[in-house]
ZAGUSE-347736 format. One line per 10 residues: their letters; for each residue x, y, z of C-alpha. Coordinates in Angstrom, 2 decimals, decimal comma. Each point is the difference from the previous one (the first is absolute). Layout:
% ZAGUSE-347736
a	X Y Z  ...
% end
This chain:
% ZAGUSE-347736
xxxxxxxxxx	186,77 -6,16 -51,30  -3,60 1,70 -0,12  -0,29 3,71 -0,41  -3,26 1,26 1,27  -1,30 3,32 -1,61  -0,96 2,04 2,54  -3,48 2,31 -0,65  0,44 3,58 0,31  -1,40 1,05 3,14  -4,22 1,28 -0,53
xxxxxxxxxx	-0,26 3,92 -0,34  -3,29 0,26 1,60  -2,73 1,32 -2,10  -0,13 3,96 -0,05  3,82 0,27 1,24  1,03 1,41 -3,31  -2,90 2,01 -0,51  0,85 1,24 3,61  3,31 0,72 -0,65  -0,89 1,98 -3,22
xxxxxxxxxx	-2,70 2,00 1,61  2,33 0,98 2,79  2,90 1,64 -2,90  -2,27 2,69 -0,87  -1,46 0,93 3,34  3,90 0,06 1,21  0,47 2,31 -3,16  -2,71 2,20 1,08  1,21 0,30 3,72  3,43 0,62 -1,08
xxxxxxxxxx	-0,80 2,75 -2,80  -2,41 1,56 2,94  3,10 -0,07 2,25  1,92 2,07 -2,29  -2,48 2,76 -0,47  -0,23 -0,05 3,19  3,80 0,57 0,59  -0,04 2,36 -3,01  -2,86 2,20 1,39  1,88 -0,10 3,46
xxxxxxxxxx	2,99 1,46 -1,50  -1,34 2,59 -1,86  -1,64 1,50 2,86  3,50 -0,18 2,73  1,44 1,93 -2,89  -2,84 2,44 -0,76  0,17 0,45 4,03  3,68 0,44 -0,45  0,08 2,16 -2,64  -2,67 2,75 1,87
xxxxxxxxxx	2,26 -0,33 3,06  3,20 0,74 -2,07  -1,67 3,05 -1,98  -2,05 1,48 3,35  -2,28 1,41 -3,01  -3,78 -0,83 0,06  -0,48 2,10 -3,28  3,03 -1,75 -1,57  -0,74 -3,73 1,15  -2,86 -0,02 2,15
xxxxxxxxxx	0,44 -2,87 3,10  -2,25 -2,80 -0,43  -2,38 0,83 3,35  -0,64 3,78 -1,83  -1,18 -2,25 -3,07  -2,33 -2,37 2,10  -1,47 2,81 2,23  -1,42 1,95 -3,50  -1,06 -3,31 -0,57  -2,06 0,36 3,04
xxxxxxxxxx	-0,88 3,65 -0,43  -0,88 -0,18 -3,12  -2,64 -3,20 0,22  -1,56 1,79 3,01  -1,85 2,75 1,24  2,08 2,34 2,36  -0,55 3,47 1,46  -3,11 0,81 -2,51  2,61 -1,23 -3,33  -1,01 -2,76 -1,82
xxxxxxxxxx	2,57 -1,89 -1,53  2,25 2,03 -2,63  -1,73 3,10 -1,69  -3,21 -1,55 1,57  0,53 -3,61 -1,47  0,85 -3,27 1,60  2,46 -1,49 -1,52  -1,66 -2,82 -1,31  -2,37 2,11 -1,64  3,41 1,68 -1,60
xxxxxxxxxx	0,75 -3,35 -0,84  -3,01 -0,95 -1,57  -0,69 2,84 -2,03  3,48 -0,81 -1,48  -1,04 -3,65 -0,43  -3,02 0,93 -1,75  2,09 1,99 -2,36  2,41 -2,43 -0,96  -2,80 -2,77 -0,37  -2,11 1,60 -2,16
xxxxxxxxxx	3,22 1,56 -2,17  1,61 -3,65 0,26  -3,25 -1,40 -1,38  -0,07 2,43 -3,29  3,88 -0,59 -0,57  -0,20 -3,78 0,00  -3,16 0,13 -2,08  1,43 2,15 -2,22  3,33 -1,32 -0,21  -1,72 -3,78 -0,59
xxxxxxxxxx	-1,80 1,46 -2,74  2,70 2,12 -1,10  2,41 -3,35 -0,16  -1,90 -2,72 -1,32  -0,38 2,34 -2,91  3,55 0,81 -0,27  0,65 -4,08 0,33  -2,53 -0,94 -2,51  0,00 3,05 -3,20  3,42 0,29 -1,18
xxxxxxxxxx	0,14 3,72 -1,42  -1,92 0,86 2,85  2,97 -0,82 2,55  2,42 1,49 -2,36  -2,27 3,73 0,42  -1,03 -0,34 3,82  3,50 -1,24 1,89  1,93 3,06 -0,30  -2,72 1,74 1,06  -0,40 -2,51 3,19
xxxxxxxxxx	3,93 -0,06 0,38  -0,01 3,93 -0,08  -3,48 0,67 2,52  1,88 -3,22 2,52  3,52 2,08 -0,25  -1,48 3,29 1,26  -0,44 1,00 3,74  -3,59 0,17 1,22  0,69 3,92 0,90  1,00 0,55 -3,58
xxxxxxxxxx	-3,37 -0,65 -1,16  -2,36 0,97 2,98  0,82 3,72 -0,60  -2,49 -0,77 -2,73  -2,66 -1,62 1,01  -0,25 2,60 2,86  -0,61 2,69 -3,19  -2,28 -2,33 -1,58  -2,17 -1,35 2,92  0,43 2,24 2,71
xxxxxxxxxx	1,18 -0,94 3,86  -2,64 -2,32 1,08  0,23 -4,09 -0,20  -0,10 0,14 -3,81  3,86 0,82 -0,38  1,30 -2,69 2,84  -2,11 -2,45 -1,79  1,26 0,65 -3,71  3,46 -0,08 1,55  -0,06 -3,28 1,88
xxxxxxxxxx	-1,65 -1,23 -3,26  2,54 1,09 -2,42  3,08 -1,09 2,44  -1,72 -3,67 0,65  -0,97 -0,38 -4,09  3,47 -0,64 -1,74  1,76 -3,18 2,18  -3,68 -1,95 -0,86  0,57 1,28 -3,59  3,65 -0,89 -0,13
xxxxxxxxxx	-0,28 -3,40 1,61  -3,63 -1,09 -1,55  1,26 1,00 -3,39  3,42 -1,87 0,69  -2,03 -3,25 1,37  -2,62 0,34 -2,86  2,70 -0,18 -2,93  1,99 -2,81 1,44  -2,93 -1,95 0,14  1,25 -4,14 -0,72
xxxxxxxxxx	-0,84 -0,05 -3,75  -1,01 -3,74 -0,04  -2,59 0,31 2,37  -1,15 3,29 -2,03  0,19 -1,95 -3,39  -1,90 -2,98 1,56  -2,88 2,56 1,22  -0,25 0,96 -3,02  -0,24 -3,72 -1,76  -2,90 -0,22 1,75
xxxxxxxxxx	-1,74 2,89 -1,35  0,37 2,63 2,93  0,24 3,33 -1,49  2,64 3,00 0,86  -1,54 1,17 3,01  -1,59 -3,32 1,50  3,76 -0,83 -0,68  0,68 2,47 2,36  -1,63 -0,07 2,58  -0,08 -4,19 0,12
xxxxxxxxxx	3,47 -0,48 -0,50  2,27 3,12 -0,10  -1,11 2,03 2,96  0,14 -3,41 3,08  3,02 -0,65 -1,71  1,38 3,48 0,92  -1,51 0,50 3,52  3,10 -0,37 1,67  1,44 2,83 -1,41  -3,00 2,05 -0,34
xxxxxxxxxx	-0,26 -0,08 3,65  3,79 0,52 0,72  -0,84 3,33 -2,02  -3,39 0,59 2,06  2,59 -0,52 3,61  1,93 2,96 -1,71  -2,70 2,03 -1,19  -1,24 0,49 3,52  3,46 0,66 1,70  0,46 2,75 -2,59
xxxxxxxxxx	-3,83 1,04 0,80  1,24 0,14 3,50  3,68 1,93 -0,63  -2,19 2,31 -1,77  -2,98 0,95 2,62  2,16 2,70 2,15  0,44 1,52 -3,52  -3,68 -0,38 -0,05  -0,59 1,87 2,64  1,71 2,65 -0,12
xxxxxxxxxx	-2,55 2,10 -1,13  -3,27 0,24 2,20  0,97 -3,47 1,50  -1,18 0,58 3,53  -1,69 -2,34 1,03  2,92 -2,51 -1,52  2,45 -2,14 1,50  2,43 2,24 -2,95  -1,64 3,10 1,05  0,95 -0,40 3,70
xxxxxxxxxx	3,60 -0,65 -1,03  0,23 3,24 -2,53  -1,87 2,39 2,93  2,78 -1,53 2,44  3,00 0,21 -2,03  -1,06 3,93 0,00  0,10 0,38 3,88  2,85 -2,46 0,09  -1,79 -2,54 2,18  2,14 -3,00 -1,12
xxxxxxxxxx	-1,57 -1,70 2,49  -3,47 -0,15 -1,56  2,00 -0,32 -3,39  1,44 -3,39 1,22  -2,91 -0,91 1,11  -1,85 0,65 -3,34  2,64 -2,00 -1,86  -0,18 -2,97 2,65  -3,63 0,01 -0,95  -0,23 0,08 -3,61
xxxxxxxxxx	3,09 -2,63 0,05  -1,68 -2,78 1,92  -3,22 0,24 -1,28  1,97 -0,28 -3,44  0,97 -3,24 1,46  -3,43 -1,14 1,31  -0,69 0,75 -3,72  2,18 -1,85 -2,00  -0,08 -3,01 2,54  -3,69 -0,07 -1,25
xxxxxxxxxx	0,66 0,19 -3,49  2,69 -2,33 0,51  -2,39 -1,99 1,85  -2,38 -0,19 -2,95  2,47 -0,53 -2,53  0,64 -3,17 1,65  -3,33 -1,15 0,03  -0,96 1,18 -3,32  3,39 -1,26 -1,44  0,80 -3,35 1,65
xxxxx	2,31 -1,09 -2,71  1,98 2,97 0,19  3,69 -0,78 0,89  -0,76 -3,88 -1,07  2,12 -2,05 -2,41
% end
């Protein structure tokens, strides 16, 4: 009796490849699906909750939040805006701030941490000073720098600055120390010296975390800019909140804090964005 083996049936070229491309892209629909769902039931319950409560100044209903959206991106009746700025000049005067205060924090902090990885006594002098400035509230502090700089842009900026430095320091310096020592001890076999060390080796070894701490640094920039602007911060997406909250227009308040949220998000899905391109292995076995 003959037994005849029996080929497995062809998979034609690409059908694998198809299949795998196709996991991902169902992923991505399915995630997208769920936002969606998500963002669908947050708003029947926001629109629930201002029905319940019958109190625009206590929960403002969500049409009162989108027409200040309107009136305050237009012109209407001879009024421009709010306090005679559009909001996305509000917005962008805010943006400014934290960029430029973001900028000085992370530079700072980098510096700050790849010093505190690298000199031993150094770290042992500077992180309870970064642990205690990271611990305190930004208001604690921008009493302060109001007496010593006044109420113009000088204040916000030391402010942002200060709150963004310390999760750089913390993470850089944390990154920095842990640094693989083979790969540090076969830099310097070769005859690189402390810093070339450094900055060859040590520092693309810790970009992961370095920009995990950079992600934070500019959330705290951003938790921090209505604390900014509390001072003089008209025009200012934290300014426009503060002079609401006075009047009690929670509308505009909403508003204000829908604003500053999602363009936090548009933010960090940028950094995020780079930190995959600038990071490919990141994540990788």
């Amino acid at each position: 009796m003959t037994t005849t083996l029996s080929a497995p049936p062809a998979v034609a070229p690409g059908a694998a490849t198809s299949r795998t491309a196709l996991a991902p892209r169902g992923g991505r629909r399915r995630r997208l699906a769920l936002r969606l769902v998500a963002l669908l039931v947050l708003y029947a319950l926001w629109e629930i909750a201002a029905r319940v409560t019958r109190n625009p100044t206590f929960i403002p209903p969500p049409e009162a939040v989108w027409r200040q959206l309107v009136l305050t991106s237009t012109t209407h009746d001879g009024l421009r805006g709010y306090s005679g700025h559009l909001l996305i000049e509000h917005l962008g005067v805010s943006l400014r701030r934290i960029l430029i205060g973001s900028a000085i924090g992370v530079a700072g902090g980098l510096v700050v941490g790849v010093v505190m990885g690298t000199v031993g006594w150094i770290r042992v002098v500077t992180e309870p000073v970064v642990t205690f400035v990271r611990a305190l509230p930004p208001l604690a502090y921008f009493s302060l720098f109001i007496i010593w700089f006044g109420i113009d842009e000088t204040p916000k900026l030391w402010l942002l600055s200060i709150a963004a430095l310390p999760p750089v320091a913390v993470a850089t310096a944390t990154a920095v120390h842990a640094a693989p020592a083979g790969l540090v001890e076969a830099a310097r076999a070769l005859g690189a010296g402390r810093w070339a060390v450094v900055r060859d080796v040590v520092l693309p070894n810790a970009l992961p975390e370095i920009f995990t701490g950079v992600r934070i640094a500019v959330g705290v920039a951003y938790s921090s800019v209505v604390a900014a602007e509390t001072i003089n911060g008209v025009p200012g997406i934290g300014g426009m909140v503060r002079d609401a909250q006075r009047y009690s227009q929670t509308d505009v308040v909403v508003l204000g804090l829908f604003a500053i949220g999602l363009s936090g998000l548009l933010i960090d899905a940028l950094l995020r964005t780079a930190e995959h391109r600038l990071i490919p292995w990141r994540g990788r076995a």
